[in-house]
N, CA, C and O atoms as a GROMACS GRO file, in nm:
protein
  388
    1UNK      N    1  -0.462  -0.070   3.814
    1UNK     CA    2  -0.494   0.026   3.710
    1UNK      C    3  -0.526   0.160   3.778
    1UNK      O    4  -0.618   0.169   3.859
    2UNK      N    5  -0.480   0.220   3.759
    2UNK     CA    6  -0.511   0.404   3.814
    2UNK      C    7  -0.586   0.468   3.746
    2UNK      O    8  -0.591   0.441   3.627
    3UNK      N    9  -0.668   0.574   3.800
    3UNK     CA   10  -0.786   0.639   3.810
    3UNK      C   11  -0.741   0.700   3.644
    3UNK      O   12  -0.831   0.702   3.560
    4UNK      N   13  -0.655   0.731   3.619
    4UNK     CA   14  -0.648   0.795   3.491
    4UNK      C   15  -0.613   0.685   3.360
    4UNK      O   16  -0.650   0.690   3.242
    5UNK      N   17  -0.534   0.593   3.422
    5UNK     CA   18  -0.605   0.536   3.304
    5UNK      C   19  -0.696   0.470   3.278
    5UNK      O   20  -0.648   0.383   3.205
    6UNK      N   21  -0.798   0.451   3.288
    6UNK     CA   22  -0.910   0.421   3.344
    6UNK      C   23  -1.039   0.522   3.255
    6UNK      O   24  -1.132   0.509   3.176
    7UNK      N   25  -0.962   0.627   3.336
    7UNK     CA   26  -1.054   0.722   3.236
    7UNK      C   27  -1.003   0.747   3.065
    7UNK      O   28  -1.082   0.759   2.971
    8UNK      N   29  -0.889   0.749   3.056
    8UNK     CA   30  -0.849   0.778   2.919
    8UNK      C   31  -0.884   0.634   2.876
    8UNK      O   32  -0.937   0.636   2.764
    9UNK      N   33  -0.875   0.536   2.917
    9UNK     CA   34  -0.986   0.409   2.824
    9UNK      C   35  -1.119   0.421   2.827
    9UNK      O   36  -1.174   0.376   2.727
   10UNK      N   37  -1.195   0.470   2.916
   10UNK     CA   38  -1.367   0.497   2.878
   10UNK      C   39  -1.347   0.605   2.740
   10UNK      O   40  -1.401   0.578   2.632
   11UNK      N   41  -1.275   0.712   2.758
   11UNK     CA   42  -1.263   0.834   2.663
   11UNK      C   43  -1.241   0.746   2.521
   11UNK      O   44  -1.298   0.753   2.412
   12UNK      N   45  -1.144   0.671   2.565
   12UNK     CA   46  -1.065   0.626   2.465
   12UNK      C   47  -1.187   0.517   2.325
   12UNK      O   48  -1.203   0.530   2.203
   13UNK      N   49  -1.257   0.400   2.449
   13UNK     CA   50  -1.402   0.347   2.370
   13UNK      C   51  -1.473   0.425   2.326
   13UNK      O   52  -1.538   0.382   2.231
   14UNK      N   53  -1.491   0.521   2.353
   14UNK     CA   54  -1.654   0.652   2.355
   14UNK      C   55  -1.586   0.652   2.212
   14UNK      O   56  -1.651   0.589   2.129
   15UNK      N   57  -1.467   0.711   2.163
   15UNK     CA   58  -1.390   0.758   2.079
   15UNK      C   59  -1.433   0.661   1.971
   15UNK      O   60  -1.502   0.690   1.872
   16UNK      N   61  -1.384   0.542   2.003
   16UNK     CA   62  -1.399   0.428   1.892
   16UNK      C   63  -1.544   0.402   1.838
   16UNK      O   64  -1.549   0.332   1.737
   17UNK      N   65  -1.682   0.454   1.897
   17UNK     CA   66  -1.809   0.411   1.891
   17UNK      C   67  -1.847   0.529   1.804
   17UNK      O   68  -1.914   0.509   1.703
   18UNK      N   69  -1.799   0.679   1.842
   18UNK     CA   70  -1.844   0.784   1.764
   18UNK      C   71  -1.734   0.758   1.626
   18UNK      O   72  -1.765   0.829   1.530
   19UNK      N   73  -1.659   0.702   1.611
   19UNK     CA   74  -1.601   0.703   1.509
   19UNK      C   75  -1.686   0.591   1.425
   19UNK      O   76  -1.723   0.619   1.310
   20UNK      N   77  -1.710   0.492   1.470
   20UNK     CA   78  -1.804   0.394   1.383
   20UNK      C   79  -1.912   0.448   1.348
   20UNK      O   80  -1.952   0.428   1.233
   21UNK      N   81  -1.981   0.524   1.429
   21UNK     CA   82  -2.128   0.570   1.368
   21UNK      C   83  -2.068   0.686   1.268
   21UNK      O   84  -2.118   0.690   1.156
   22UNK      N   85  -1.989   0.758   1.295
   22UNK     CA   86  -1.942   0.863   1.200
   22UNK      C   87  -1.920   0.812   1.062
   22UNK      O   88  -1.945   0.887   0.968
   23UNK      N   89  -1.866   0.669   1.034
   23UNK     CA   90  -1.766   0.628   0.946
   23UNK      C   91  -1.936   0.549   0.853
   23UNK      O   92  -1.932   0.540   0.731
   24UNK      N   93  -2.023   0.518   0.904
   24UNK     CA   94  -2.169   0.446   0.912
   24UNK      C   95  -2.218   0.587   0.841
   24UNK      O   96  -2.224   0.567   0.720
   25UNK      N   97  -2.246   0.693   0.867
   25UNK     CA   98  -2.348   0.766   0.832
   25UNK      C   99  -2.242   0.817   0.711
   25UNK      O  100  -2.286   0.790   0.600
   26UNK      N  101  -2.141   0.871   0.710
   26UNK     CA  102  -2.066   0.915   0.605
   26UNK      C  103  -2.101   0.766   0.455
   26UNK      O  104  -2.133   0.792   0.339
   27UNK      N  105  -2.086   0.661   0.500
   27UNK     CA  106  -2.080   0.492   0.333
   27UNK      C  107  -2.216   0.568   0.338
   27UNK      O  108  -2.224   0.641   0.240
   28UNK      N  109  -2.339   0.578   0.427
   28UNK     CA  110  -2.486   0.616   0.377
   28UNK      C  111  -2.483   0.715   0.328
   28UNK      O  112  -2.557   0.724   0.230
   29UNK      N  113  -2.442   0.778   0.346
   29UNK     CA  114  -2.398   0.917   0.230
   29UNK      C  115  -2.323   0.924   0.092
   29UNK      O  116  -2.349   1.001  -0.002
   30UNK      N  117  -2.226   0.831   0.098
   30UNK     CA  118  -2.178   0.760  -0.005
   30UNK      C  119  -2.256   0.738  -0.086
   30UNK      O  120  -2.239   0.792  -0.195
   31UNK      N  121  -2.347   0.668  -0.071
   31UNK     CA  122  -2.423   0.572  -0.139
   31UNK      C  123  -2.510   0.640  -0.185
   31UNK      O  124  -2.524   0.638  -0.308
   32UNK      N  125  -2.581   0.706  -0.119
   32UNK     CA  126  -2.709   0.769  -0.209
   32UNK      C  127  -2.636   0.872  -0.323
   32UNK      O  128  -2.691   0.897  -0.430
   33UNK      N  129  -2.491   0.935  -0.278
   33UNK     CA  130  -2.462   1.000  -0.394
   33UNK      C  131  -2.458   0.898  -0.543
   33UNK      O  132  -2.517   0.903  -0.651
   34UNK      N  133  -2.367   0.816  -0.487
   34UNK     CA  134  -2.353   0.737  -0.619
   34UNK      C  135  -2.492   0.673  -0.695
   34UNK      O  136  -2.507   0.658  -0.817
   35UNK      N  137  -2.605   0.634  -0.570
   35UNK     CA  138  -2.700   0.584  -0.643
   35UNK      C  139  -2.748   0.724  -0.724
   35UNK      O  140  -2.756   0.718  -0.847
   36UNK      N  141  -2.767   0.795  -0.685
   36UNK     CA  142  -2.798   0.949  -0.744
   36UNK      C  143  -2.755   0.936  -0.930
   36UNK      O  144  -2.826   0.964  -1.027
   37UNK      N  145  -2.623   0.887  -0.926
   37UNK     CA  146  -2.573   0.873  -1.068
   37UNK      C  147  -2.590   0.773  -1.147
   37UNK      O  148  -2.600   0.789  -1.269
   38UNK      N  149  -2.596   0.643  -1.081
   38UNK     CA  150  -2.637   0.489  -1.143
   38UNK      C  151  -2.757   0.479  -1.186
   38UNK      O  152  -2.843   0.515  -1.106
   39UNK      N  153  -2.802   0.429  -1.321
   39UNK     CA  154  -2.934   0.377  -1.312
   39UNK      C  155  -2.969   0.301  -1.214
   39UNK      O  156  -2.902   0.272  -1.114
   40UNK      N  157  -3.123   0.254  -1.253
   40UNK     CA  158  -3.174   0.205  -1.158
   40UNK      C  159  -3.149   0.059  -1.118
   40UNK      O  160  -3.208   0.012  -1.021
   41UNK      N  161  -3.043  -0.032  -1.210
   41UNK     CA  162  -3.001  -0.191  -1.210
   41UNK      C  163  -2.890  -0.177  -1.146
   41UNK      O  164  -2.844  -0.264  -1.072
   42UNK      N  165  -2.831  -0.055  -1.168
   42UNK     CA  166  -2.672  -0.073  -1.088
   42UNK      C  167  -2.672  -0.023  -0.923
   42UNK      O  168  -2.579  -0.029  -0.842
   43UNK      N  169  -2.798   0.024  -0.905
   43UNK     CA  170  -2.750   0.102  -0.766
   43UNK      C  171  -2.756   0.009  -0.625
   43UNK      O  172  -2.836  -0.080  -0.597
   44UNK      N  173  -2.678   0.045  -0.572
   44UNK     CA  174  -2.624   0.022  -0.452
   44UNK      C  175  -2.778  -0.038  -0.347
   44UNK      O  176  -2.878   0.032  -0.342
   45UNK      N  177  -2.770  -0.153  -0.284
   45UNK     CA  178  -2.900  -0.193  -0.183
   45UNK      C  179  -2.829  -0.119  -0.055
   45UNK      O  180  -2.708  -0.098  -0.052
   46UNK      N  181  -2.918  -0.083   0.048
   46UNK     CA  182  -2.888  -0.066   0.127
   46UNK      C  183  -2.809  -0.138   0.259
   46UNK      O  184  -2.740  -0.093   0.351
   47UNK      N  185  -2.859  -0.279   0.219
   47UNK     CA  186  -2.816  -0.414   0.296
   47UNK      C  187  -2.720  -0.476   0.281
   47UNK      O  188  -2.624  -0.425   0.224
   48UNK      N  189  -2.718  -0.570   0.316
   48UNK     CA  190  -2.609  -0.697   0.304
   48UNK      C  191  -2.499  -0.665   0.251
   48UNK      O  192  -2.469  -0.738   0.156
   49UNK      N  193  -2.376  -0.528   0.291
   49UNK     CA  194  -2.224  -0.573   0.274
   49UNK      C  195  -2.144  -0.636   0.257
   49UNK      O  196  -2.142  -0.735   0.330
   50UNK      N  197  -2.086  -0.629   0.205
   50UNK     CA  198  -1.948  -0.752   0.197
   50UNK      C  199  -1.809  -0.683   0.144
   50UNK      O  200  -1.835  -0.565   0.120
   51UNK      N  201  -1.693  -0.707   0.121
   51UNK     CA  202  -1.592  -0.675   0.084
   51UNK      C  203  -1.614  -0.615  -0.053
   51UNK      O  204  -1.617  -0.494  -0.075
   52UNK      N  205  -1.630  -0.714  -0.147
   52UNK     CA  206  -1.616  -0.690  -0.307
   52UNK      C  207  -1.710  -0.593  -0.299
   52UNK      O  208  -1.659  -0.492  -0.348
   53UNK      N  209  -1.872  -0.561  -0.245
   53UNK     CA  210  -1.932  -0.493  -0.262
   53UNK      C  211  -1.900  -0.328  -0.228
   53UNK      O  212  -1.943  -0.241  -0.305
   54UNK      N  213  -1.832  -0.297  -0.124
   54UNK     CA  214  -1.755  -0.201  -0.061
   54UNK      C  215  -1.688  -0.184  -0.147
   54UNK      O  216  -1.735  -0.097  -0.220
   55UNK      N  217  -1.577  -0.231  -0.190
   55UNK     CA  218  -1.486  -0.183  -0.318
   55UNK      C  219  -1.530  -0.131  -0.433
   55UNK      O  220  -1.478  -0.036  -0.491
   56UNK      N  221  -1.680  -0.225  -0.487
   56UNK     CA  222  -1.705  -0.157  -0.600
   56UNK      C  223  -1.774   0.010  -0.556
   56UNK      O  224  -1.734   0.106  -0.621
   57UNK      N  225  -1.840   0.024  -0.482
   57UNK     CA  226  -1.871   0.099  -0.399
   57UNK      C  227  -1.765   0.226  -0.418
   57UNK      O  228  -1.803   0.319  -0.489
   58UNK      N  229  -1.623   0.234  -0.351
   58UNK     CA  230  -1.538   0.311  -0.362
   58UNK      C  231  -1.513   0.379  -0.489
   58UNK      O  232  -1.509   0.499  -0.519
   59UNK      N  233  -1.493   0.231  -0.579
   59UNK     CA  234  -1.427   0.265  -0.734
   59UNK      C  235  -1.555   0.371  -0.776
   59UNK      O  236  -1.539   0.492  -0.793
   60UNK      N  237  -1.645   0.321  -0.787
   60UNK     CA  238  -1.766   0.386  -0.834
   60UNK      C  239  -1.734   0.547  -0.781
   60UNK      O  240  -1.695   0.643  -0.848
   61UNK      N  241  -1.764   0.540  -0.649
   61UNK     CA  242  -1.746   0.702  -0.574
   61UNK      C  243  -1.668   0.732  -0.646
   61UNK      O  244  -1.719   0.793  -0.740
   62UNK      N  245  -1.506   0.718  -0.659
   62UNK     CA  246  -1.365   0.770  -0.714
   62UNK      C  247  -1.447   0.794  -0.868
   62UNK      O  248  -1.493   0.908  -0.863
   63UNK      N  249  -1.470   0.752  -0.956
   63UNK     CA  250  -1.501   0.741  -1.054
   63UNK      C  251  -1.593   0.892  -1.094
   63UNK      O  252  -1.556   0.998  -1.143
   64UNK      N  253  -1.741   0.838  -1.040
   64UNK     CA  254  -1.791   0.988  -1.063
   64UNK      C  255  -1.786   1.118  -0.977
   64UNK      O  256  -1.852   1.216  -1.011
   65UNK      N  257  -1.679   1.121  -0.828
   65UNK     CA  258  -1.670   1.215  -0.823
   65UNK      C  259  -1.507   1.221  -0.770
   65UNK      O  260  -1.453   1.192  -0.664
   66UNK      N  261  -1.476   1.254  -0.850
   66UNK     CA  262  -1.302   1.259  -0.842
   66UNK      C  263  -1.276   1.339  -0.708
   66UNK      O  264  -1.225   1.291  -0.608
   67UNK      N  265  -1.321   1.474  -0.723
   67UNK     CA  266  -1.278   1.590  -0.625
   67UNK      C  267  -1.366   1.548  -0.496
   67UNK      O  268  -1.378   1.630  -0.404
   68UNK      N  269  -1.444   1.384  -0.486
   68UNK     CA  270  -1.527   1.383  -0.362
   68UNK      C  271  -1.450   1.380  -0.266
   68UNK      O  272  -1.338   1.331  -0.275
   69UNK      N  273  -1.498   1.431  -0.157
   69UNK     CA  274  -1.351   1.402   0.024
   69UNK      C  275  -1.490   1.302   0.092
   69UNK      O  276  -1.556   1.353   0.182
   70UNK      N  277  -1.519   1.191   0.051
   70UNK     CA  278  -1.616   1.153   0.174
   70UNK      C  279  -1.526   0.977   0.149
   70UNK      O  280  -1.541   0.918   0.256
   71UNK      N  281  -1.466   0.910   0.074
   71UNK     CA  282  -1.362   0.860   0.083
   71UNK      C  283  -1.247   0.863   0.153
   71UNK      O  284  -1.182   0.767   0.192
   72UNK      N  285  -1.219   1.009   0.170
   72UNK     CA  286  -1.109   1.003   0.260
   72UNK      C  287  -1.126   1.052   0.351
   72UNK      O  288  -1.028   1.079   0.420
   73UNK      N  289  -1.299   1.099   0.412
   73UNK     CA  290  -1.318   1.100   0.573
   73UNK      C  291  -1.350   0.963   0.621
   73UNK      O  292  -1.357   0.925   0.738
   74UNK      N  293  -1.366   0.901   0.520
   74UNK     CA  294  -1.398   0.720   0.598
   74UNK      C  295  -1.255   0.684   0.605
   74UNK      O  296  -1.231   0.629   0.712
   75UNK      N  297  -1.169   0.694   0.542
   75UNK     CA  298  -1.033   0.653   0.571
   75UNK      C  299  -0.963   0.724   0.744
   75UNK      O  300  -0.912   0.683   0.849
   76UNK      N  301  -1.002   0.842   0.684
   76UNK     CA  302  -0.934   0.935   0.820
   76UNK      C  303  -1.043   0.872   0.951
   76UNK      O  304  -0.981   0.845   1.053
   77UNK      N  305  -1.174   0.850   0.956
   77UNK     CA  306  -1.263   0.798   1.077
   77UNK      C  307  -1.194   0.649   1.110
   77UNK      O  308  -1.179   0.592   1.219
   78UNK      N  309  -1.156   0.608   0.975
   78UNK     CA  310  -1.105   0.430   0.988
   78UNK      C  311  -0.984   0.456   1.111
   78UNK      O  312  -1.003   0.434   1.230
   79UNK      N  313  -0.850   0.512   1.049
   79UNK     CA  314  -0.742   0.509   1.130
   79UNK      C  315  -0.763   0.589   1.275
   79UNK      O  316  -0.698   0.562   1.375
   80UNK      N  317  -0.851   0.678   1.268
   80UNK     CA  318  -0.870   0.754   1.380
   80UNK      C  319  -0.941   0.632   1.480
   80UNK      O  320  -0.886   0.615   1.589
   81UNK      N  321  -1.044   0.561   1.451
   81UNK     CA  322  -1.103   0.480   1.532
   81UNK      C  323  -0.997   0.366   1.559
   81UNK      O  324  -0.982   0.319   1.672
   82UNK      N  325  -0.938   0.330   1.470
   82UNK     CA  326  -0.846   0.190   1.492
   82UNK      C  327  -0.699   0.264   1.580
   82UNK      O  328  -0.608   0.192   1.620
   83UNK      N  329  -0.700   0.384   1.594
   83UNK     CA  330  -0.587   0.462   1.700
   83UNK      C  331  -0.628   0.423   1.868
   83UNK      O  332  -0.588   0.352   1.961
   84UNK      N  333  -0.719   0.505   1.838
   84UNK     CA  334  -0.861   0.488   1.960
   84UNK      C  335  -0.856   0.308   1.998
   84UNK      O  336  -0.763   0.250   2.055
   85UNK      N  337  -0.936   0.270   1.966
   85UNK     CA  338  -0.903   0.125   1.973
   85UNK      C  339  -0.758   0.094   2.051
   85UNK      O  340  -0.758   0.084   2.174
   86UNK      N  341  -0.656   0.081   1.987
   86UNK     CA  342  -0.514   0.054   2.030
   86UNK      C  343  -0.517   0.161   2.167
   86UNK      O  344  -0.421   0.136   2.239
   87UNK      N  345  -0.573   0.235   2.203
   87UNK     CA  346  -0.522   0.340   2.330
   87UNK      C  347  -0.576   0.277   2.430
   87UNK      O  348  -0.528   0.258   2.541
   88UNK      N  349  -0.775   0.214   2.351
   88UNK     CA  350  -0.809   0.205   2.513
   88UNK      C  351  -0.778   0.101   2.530
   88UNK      O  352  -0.819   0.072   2.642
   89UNK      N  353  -0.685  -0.054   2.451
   89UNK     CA  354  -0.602  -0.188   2.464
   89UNK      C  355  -0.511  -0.135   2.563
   89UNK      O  356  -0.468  -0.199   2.660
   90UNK      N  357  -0.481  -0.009   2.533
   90UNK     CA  358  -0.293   0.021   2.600
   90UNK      C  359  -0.393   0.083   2.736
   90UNK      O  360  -0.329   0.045   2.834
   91UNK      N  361  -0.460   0.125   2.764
   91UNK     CA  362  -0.565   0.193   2.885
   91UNK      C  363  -0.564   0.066   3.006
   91UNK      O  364  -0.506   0.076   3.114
   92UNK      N  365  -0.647  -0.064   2.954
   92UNK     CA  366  -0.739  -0.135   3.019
   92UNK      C  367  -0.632  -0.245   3.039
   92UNK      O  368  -0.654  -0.347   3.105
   93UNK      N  369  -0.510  -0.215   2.975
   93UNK     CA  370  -0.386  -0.315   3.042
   93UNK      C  371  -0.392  -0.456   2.986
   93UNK      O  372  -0.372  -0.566   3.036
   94UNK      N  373  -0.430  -0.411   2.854
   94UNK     CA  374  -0.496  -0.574   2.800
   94UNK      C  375  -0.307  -0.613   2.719
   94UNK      O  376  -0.290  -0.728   2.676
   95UNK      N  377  -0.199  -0.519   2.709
   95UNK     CA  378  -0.106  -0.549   2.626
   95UNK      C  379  -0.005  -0.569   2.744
   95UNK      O  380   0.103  -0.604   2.697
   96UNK      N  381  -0.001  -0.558   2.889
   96UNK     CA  382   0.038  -0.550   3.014
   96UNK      C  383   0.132  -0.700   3.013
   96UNK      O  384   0.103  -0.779   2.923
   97UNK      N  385   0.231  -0.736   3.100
   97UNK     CA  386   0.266  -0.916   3.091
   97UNK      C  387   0.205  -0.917   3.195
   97UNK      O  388   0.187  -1.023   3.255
   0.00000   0.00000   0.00000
């Protein structure tokens, strides 16, 4: 493995970790908007995730704020981190025969 790639896979993880916390603080942001609009039976816990819960989550966002972009910076952090990901695989020689 050579010195550069090497480094473009450390770059490449760093990449994937700031994208998770990015993609983390943006749903917490999510959320308090929407709880902002829900009474107090429908709103969002802070805990325990799951799939279905995330979705309703989305629909909800889409719903009361049509013109929101914080949906499609979690999308754009998603593919950006899952790029990242695949670089530092192709970096650390893990796709190599």
């Amino acid at each position: 493995m050579t010195t550069a790639r090497l480094i473009i896979g450390v770059l490449a993880l760093v990449c994937v970790s700031v994208c998770g916390i990015a993609s983390s603080l943006v749903s917490f942001e999510m959320v308090e908007r929407v709880n902002e609009r829900l009474p107090a039976d429908q709103q969002f816990a802070a805990l325990c995730w799951y799939w279905p819960k995330t979705q309703r989550l989305w629909r909800e966002y889409e719903m009361l704020y049509p013109d929101g972009s914080l949906l499609q910076k979690l999308r754009t952090l998603g593919v950006l981190m899952f790029a990242c990901l695949l670089t530092c695989v192709w970096a650390f020689g893990f796709l190599a025969r």
